[in-house]
mmCIF file of the N, C-alpha and C atoms, coordinates in Angstrom:
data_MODEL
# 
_entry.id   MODEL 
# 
loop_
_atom_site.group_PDB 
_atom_site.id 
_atom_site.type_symbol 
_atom_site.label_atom_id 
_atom_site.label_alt_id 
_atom_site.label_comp_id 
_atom_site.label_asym_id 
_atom_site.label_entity_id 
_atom_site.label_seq_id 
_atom_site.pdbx_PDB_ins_code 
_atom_site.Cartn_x 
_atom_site.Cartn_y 
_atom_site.Cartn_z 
_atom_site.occupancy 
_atom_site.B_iso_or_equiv 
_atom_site.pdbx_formal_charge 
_atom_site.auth_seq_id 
_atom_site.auth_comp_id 
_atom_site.auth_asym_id 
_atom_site.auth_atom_id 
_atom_site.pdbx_PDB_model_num 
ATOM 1   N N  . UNK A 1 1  ? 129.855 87.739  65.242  1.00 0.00 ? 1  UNK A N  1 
ATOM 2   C CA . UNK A 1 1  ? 128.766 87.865  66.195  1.00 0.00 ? 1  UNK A CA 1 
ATOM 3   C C  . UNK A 1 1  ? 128.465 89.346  66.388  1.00 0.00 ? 1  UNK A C  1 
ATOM 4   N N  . UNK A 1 2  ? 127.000 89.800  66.307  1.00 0.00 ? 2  UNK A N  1 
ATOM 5   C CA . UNK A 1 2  ? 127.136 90.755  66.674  1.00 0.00 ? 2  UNK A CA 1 
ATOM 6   C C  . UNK A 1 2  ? 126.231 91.284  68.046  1.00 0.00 ? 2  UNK A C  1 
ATOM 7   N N  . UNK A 1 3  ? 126.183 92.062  68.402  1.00 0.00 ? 3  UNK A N  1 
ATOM 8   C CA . UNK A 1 3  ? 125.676 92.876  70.188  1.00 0.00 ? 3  UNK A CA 1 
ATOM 9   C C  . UNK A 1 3  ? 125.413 93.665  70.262  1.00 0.00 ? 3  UNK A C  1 
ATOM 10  N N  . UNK A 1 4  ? 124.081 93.512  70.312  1.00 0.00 ? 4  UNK A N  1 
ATOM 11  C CA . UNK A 1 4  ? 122.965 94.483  70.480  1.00 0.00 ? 4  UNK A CA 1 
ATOM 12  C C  . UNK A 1 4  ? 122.966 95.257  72.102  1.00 0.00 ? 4  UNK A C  1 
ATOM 13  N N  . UNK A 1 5  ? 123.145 96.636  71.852  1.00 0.00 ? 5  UNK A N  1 
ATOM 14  C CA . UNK A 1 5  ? 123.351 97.035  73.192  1.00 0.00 ? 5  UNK A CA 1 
ATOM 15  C C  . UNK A 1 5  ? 122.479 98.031  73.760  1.00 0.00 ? 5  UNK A C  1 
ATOM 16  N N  . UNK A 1 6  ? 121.467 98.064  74.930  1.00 0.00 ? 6  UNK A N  1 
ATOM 17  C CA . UNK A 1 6  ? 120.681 99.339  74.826  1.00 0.00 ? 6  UNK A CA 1 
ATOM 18  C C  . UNK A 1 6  ? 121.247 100.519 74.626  1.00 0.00 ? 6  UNK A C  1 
ATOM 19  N N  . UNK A 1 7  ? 121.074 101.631 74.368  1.00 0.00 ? 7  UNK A N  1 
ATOM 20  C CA . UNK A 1 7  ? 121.719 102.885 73.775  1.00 0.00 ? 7  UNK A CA 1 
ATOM 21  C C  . UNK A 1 7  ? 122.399 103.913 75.055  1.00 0.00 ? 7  UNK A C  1 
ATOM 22  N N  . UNK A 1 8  ? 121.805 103.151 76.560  1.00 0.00 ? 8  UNK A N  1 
ATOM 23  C CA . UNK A 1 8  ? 123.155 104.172 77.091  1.00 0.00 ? 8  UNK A CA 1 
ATOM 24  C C  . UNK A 1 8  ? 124.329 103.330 77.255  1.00 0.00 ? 8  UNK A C  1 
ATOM 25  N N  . UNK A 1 9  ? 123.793 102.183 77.286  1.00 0.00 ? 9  UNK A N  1 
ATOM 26  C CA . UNK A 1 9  ? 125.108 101.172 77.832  1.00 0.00 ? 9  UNK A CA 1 
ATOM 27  C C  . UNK A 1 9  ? 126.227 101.537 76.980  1.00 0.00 ? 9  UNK A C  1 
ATOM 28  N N  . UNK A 1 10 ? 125.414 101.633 75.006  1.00 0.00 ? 10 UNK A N  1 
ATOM 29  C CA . UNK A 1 10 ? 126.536 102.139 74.260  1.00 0.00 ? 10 UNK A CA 1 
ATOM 30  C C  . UNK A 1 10 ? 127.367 103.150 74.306  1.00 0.00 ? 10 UNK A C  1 
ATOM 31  N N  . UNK A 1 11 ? 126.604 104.492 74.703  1.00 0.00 ? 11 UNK A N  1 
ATOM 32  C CA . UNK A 1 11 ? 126.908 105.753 75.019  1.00 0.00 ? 11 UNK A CA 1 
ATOM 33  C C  . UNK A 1 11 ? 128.231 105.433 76.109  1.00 0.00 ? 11 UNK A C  1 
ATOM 34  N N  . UNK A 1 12 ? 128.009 104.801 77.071  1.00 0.00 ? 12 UNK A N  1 
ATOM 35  C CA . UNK A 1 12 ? 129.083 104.623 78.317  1.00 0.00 ? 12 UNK A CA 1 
ATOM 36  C C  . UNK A 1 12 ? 130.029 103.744 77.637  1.00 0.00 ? 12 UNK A C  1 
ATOM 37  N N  . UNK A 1 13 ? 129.711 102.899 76.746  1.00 0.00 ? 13 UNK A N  1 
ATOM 38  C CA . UNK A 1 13 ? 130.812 101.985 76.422  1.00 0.00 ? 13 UNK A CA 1 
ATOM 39  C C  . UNK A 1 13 ? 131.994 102.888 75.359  1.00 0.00 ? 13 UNK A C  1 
ATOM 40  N N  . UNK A 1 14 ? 131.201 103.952 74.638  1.00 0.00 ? 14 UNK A N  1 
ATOM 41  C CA . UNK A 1 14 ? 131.941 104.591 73.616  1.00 0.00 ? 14 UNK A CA 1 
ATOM 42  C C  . UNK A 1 14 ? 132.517 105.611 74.413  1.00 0.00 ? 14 UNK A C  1 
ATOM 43  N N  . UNK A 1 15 ? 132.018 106.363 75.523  1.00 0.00 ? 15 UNK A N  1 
ATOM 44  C CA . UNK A 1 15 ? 132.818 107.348 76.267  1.00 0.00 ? 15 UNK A CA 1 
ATOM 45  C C  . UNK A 1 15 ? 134.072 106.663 77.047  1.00 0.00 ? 15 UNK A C  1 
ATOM 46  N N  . UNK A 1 16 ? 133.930 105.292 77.802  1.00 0.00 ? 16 UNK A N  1 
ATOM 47  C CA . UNK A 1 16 ? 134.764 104.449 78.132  1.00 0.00 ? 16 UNK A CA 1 
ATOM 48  C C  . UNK A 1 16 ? 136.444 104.114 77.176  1.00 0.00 ? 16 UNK A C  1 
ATOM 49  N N  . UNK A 1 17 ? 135.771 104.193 75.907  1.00 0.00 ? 17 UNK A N  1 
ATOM 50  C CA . UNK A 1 17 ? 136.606 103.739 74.575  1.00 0.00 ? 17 UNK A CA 1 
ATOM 51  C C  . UNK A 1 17 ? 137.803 105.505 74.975  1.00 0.00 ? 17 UNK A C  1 
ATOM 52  N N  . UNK A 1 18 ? 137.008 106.367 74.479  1.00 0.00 ? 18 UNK A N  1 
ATOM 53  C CA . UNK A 1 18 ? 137.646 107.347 74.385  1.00 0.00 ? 18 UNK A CA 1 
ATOM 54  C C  . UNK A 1 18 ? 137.925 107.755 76.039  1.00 0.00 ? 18 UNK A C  1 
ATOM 55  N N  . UNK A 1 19 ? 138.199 107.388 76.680  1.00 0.00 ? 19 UNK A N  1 
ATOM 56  C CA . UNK A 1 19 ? 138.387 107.947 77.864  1.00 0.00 ? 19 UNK A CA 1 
ATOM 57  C C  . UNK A 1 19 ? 139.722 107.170 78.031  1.00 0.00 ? 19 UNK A C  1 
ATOM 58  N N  . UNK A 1 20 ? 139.760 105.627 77.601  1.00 0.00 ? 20 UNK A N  1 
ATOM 59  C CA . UNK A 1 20 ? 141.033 104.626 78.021  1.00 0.00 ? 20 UNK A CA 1 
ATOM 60  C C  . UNK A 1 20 ? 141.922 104.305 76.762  1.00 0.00 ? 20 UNK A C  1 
ATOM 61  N N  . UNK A 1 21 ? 141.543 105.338 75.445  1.00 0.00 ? 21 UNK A N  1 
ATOM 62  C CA . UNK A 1 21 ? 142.114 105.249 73.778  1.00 0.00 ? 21 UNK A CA 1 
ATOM 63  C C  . UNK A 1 21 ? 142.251 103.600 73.457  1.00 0.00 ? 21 UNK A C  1 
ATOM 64  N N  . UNK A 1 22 ? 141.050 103.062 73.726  1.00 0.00 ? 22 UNK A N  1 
ATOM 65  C CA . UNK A 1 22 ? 140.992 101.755 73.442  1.00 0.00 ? 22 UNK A CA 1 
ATOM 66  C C  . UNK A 1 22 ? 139.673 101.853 72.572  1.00 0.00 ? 22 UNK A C  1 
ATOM 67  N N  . UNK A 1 23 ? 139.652 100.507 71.615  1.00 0.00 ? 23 UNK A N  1 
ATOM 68  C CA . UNK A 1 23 ? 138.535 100.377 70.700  1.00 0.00 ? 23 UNK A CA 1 
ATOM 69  C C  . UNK A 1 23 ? 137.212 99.543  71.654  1.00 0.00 ? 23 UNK A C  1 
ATOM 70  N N  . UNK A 1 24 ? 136.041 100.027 71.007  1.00 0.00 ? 24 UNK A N  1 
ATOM 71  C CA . UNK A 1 24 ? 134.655 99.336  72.123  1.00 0.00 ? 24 UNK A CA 1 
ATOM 72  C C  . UNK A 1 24 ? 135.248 97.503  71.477  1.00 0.00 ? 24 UNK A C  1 
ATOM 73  N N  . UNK A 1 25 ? 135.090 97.315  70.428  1.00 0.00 ? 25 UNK A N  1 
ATOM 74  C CA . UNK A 1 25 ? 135.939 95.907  70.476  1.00 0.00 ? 25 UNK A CA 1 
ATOM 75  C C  . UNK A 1 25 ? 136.375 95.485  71.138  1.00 0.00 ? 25 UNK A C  1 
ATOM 76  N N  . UNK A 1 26 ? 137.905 96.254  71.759  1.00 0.00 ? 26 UNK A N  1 
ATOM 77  C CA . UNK A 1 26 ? 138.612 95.102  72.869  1.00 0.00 ? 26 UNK A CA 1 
ATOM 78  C C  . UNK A 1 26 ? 138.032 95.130  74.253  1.00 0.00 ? 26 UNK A C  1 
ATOM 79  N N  . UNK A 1 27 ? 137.298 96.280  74.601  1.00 0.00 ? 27 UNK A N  1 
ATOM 80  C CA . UNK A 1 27 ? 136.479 96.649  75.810  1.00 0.00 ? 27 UNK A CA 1 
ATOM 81  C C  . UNK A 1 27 ? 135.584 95.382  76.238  1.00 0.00 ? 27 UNK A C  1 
ATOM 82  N N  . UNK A 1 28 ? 134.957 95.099  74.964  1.00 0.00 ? 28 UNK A N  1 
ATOM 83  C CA . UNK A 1 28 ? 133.974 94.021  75.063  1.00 0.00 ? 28 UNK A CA 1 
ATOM 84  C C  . UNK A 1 28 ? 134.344 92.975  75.345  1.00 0.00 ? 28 UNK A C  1 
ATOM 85  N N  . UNK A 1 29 ? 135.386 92.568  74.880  1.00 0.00 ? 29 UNK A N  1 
ATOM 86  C CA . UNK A 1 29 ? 135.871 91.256  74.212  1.00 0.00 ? 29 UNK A CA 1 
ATOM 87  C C  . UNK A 1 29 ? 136.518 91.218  75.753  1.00 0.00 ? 29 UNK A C  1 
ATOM 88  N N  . UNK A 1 30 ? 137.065 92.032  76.661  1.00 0.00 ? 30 UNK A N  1 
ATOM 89  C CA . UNK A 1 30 ? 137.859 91.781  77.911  1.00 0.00 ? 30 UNK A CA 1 
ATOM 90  C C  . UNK A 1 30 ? 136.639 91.723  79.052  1.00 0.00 ? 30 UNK A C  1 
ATOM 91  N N  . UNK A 1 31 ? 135.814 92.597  78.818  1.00 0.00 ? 31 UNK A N  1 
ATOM 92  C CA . UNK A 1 31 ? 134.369 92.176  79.430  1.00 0.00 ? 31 UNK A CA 1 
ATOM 93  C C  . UNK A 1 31 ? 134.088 90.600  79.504  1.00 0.00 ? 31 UNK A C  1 
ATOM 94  N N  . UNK A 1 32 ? 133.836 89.957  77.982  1.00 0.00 ? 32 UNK A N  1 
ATOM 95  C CA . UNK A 1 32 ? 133.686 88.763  78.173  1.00 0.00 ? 32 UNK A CA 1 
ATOM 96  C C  . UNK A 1 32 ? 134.299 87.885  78.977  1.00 0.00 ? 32 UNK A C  1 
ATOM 97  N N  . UNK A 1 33 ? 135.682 88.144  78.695  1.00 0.00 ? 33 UNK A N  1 
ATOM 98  C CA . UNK A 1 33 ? 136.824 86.987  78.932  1.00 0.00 ? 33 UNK A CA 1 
ATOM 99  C C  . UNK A 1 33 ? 136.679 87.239  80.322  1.00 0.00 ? 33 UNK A C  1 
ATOM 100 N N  . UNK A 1 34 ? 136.589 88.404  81.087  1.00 0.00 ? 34 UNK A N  1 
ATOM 101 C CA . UNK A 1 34 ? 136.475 88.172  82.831  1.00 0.00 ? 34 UNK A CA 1 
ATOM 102 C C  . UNK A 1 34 ? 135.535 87.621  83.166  1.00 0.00 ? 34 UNK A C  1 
ATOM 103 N N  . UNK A 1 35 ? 133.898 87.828  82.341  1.00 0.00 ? 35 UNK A N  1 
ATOM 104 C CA . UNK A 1 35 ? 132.546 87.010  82.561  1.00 0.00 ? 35 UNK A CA 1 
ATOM 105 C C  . UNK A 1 35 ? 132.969 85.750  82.970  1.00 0.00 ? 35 UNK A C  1 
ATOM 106 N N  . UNK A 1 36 ? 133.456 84.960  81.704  1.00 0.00 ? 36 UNK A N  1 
ATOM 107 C CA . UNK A 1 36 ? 133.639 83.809  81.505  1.00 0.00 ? 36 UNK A CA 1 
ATOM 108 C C  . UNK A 1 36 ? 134.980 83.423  82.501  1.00 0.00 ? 36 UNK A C  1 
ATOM 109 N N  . UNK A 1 37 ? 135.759 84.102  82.834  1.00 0.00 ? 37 UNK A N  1 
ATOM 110 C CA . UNK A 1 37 ? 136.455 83.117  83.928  1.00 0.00 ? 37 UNK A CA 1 
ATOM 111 C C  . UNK A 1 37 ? 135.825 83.332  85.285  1.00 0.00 ? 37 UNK A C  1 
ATOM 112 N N  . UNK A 1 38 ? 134.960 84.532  85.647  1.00 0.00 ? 38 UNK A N  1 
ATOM 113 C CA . UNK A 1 38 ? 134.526 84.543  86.680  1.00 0.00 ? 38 UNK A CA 1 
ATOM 114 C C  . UNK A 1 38 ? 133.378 83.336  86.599  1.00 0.00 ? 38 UNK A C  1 
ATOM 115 N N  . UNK A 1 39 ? 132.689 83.224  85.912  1.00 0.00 ? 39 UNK A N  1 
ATOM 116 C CA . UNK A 1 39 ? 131.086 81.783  85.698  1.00 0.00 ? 39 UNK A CA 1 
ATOM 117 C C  . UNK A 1 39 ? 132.242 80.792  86.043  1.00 0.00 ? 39 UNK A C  1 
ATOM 118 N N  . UNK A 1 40 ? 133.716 80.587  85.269  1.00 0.00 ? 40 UNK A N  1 
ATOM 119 C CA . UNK A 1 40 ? 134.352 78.882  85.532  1.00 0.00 ? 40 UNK A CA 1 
ATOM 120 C C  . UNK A 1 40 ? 134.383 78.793  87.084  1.00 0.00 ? 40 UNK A C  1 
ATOM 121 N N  . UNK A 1 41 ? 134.801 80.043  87.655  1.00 0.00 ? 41 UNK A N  1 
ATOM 122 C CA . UNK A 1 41 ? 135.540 79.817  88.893  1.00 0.00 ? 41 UNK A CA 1 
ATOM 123 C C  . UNK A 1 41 ? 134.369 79.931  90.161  1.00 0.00 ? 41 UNK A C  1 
ATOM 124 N N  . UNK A 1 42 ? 133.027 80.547  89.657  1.00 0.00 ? 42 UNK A N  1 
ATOM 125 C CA . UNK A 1 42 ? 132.273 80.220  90.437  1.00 0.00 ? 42 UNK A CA 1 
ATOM 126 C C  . UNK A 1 42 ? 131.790 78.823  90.250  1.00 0.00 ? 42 UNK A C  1 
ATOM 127 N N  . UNK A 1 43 ? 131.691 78.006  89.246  1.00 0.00 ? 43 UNK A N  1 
ATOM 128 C CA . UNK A 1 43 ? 130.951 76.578  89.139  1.00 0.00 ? 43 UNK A CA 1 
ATOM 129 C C  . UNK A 1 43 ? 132.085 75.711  90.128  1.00 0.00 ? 43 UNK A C  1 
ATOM 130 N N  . UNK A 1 44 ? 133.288 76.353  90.036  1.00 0.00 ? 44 UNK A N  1 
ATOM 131 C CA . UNK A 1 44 ? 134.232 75.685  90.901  1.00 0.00 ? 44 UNK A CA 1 
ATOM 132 C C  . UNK A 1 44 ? 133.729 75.432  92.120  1.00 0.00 ? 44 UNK A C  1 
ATOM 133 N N  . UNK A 1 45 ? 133.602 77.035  92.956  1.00 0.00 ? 45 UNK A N  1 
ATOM 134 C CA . UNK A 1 45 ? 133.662 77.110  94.175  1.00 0.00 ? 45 UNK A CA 1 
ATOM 135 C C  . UNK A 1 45 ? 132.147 75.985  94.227  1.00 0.00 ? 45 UNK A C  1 
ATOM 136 N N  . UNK A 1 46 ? 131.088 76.321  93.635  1.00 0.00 ? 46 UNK A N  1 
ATOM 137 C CA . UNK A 1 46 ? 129.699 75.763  93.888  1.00 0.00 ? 46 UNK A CA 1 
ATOM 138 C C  . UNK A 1 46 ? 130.359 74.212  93.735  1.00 0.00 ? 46 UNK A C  1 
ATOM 139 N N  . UNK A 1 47 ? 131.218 73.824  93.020  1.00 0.00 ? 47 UNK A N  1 
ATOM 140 C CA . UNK A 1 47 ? 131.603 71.892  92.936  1.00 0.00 ? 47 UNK A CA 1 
ATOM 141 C C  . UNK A 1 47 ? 132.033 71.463  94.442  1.00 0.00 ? 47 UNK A C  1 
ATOM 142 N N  . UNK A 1 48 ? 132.949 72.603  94.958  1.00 0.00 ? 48 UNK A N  1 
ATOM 143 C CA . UNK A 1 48 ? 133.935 72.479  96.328  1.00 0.00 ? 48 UNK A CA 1 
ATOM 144 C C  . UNK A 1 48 ? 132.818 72.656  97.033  1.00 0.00 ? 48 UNK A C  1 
ATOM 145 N N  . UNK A 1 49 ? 131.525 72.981  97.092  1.00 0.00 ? 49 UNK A N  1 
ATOM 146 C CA . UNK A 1 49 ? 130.907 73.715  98.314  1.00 0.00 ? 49 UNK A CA 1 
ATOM 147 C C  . UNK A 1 49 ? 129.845 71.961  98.277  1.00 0.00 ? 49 UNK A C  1 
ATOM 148 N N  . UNK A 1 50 ? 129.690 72.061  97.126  1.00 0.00 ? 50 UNK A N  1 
ATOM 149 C CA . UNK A 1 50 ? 129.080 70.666  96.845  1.00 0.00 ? 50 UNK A CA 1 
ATOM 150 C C  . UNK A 1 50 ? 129.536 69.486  97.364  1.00 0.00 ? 50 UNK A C  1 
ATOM 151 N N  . UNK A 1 51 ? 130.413 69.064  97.183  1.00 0.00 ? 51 UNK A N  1 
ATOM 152 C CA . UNK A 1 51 ? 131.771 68.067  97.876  1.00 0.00 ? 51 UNK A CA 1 
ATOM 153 C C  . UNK A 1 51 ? 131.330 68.673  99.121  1.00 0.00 ? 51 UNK A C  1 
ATOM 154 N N  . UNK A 1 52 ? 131.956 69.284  99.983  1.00 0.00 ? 52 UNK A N  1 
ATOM 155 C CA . UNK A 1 52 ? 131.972 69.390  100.883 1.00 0.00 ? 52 UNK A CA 1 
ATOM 156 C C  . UNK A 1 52 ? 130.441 69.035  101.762 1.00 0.00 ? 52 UNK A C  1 
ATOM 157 N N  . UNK A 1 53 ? 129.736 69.419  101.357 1.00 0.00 ? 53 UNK A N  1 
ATOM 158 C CA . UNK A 1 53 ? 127.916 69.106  101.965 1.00 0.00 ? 53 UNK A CA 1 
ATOM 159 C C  . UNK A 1 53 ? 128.279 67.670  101.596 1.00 0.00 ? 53 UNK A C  1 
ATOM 160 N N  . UNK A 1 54 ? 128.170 67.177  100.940 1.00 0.00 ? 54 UNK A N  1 
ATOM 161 C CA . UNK A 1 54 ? 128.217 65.161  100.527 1.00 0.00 ? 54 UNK A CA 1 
ATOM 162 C C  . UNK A 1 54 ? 129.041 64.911  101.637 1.00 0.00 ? 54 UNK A C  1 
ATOM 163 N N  . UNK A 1 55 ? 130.124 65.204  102.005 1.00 0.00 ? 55 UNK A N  1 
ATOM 164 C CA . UNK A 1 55 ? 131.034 64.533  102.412 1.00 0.00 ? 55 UNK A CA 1 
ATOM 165 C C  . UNK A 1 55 ? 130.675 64.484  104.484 1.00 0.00 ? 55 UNK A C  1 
ATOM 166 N N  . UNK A 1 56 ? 130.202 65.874  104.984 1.00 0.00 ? 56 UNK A N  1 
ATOM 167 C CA . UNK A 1 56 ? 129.299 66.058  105.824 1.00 0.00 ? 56 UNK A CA 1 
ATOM 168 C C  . UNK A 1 56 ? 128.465 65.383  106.200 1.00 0.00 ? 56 UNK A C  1 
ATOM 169 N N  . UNK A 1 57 ? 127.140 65.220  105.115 1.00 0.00 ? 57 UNK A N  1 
ATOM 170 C CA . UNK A 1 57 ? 125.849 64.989  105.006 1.00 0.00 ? 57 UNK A CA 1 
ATOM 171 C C  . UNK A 1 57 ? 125.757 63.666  105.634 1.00 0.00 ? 57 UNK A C  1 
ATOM 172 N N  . UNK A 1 58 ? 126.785 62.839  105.037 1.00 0.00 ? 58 UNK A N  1 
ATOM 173 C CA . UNK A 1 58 ? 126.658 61.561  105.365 1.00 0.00 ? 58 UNK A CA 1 
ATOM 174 C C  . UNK A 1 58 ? 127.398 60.566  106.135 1.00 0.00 ? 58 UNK A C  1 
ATOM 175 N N  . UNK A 1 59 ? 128.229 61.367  106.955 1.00 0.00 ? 59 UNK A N  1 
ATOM 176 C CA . UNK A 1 59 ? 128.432 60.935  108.586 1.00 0.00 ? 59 UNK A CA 1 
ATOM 177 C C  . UNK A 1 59 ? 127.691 61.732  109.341 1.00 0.00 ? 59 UNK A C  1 
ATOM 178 N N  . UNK A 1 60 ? 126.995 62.780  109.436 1.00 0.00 ? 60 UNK A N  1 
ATOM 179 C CA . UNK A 1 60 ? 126.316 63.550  110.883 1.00 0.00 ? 60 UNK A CA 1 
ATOM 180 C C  . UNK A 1 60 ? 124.622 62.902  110.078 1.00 0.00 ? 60 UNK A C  1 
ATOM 181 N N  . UNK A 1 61 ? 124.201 61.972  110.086 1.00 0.00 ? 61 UNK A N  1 
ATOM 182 C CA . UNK A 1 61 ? 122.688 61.531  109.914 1.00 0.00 ? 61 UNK A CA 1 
ATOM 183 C C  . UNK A 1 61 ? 122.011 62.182  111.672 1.00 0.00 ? 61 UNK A C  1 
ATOM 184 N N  . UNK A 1 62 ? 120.959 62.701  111.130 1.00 0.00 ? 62 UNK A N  1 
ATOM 185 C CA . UNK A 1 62 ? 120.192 63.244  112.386 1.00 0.00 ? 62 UNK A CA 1 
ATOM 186 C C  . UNK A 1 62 ? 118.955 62.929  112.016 1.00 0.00 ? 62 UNK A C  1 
ATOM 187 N N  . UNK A 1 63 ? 117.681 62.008  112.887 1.00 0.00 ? 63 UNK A N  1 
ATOM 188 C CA . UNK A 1 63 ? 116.777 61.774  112.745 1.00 0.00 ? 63 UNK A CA 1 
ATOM 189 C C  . UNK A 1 63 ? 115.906 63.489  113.489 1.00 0.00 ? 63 UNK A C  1 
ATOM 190 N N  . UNK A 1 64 ? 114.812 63.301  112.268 1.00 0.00 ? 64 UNK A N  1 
ATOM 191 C CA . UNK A 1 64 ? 113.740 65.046  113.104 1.00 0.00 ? 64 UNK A CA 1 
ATOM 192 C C  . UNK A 1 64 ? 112.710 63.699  113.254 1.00 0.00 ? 64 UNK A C  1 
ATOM 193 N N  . UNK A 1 65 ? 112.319 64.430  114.720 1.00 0.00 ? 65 UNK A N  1 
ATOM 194 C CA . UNK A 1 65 ? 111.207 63.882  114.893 1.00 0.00 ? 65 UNK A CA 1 
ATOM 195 C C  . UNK A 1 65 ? 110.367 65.430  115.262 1.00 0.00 ? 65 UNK A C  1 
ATOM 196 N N  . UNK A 1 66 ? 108.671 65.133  115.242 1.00 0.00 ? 66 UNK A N  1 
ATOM 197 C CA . UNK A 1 66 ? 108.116 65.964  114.974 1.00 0.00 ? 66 UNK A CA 1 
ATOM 198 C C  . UNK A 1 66 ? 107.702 67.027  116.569 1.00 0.00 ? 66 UNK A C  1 
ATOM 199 N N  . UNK A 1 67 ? 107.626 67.632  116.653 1.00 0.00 ? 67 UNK A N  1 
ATOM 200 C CA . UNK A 1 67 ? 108.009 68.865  117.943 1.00 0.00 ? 67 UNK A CA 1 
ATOM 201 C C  . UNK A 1 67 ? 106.565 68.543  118.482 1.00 0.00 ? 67 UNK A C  1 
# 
């Protein structure tokens, strides 16, 4: 796969490289892997937040009537 990057992001990603003697490779690749567990663990919280409204929603029924 490859990743197209605008040219300062690269600039910061290659000063990053040489700043921590790590390759932009693993930089990226650990970038991803936090992306991706941070997206799992938010769909989590949004499932729990979800559950929780259902479970609410439908013992407190409140009729609106109009003001």
């Amino acid at each position: 796969m490859e990743v197209n990057l605008p040219r300062e992001q690269e600039a910061q990603l290659h000063d990053l490289a040489s700043q921590t003697g790590r390759g932009t490779d693993d930089l990226i690749q650990e970038a991803v892997a936090r992306m991706l567990s941070h997206n799992q663990w938010f769909q989590q919280q949004v499932q729990v937040a979800l559950t929780r409204l259902q479970g609410t929603s439908s013992s407190k029924k409140t009729k609106w009537t109009r003001a």
